[in-house]
C-alpha positions as CSV (number, residue, x, y, z in Angstrom):
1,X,-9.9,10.0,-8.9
2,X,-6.8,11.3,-7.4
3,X,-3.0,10.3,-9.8
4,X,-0.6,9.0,-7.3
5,X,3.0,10.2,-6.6
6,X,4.5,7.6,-5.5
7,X,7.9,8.2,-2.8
8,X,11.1,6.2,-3.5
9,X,10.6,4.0,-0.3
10,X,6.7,3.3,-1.4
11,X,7.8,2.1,-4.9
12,X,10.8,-0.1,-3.3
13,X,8.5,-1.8,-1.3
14,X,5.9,-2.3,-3.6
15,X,8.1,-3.2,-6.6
16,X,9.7,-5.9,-3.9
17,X,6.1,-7.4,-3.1
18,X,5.1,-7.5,-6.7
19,X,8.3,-9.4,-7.7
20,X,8.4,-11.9,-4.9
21,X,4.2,-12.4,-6.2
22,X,5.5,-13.2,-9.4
23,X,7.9,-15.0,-8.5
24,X,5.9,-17.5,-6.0
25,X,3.2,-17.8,-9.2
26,X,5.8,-18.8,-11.4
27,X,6.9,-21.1,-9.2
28,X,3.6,-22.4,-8.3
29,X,2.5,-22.8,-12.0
30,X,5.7,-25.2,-12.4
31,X,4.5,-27.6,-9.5
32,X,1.2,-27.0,-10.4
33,X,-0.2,-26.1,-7.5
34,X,-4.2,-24.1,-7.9
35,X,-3.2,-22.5,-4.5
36,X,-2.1,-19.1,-4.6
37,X,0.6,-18.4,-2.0
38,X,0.8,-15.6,1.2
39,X,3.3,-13.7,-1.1
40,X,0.4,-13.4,-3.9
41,X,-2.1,-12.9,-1.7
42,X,-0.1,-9.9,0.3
43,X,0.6,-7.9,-2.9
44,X,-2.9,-8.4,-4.2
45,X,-3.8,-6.9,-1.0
46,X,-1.6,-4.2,-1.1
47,X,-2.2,-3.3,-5.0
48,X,-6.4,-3.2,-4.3
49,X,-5.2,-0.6,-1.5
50,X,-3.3,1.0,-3.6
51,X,-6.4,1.2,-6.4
52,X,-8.8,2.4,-3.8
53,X,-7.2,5.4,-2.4
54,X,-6.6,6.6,-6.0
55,X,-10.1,6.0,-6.2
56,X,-11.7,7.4,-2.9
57,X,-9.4,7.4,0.1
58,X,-12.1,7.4,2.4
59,X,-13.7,4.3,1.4
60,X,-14.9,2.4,5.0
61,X,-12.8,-0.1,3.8
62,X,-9.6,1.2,4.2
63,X,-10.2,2.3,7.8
64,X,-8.2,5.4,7.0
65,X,-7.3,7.8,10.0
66,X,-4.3,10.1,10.6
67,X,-1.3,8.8,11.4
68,X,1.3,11.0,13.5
69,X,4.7,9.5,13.8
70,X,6.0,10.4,10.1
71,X,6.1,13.7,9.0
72,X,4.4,15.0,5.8
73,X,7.0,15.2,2.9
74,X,5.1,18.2,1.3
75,X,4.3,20.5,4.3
76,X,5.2,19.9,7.8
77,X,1.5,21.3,8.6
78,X,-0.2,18.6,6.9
79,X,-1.4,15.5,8.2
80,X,0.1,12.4,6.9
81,X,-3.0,9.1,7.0
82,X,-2.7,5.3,7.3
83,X,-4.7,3.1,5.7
84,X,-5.1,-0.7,6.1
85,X,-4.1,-3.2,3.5
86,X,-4.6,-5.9,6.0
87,X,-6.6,-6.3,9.4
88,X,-6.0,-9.1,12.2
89,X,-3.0,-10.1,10.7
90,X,0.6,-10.8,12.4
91,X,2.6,-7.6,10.9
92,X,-0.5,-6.8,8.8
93,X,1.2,-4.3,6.3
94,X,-0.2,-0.6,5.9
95,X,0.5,2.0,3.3
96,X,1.0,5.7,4.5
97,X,0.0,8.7,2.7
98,X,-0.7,12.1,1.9
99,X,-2.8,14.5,-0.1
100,X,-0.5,16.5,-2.3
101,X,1.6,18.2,-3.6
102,X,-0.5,19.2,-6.4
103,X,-3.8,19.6,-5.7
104,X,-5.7,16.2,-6.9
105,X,-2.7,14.5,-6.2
106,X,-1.6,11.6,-3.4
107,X,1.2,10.7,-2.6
108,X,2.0,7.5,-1.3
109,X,4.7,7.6,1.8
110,X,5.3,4.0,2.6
111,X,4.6,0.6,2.7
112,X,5.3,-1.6,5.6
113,X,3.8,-4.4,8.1
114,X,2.3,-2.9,11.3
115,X,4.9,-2.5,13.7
């Protein structure tokens, strides 16, 4: 088990998913719809990514590999990963991370659709 640190422009982005989740649900409830809508079903997706690199970062289903166009916020030297949240989707979002600082520790870069 790794604790996460999370960067300001990870925790934007996630907070931002999670509230436009709730609000679709709430929303949905009121019309009573059973469906759940793209905006829940992105943030689940994004929080059981989340989960699972606390958890093991190399789990198969991440599809975790180093990623080289952001720099490591910790040391330079250091490789900075990108693991999948979604796969064969239309700006299919990632999140982007690190080992570190401490040791035990990952730190979680960004969240954003796949360019």
């Amino acid at each position: 088990m790794f604790s996460l640190v999370w960067m300001d422009r990870a925790t934007e982005e996630y907070n931002r998913l999670k509230d436009k989740a709730e609000a679709s649900a709430q929303a949905r409830a009121k019309t009573g719809k059973s469906k759940t809508t793209k905006d829940e079903g992105l943030f689940k997706q994004v929080h059981k990514t989340i989960a699972l690199l606390g958890s093991n970062p190399k789990h198969p289903g991440l599809r975790t590999h180093e990623y080289d166009s952001i720099p490591n916020p910790h040391d330079k030297k250091q490789k900075v990963f990108e693991a999948y949240a979604q796969n064969n989707t239309p700006g299919a979002y990632r999140v982007f991370w690190c080992y570190g600082p401490e040791k035990g520790e990952l730190t979680i870069i960004a969240i954003t659709p796949h360019p």
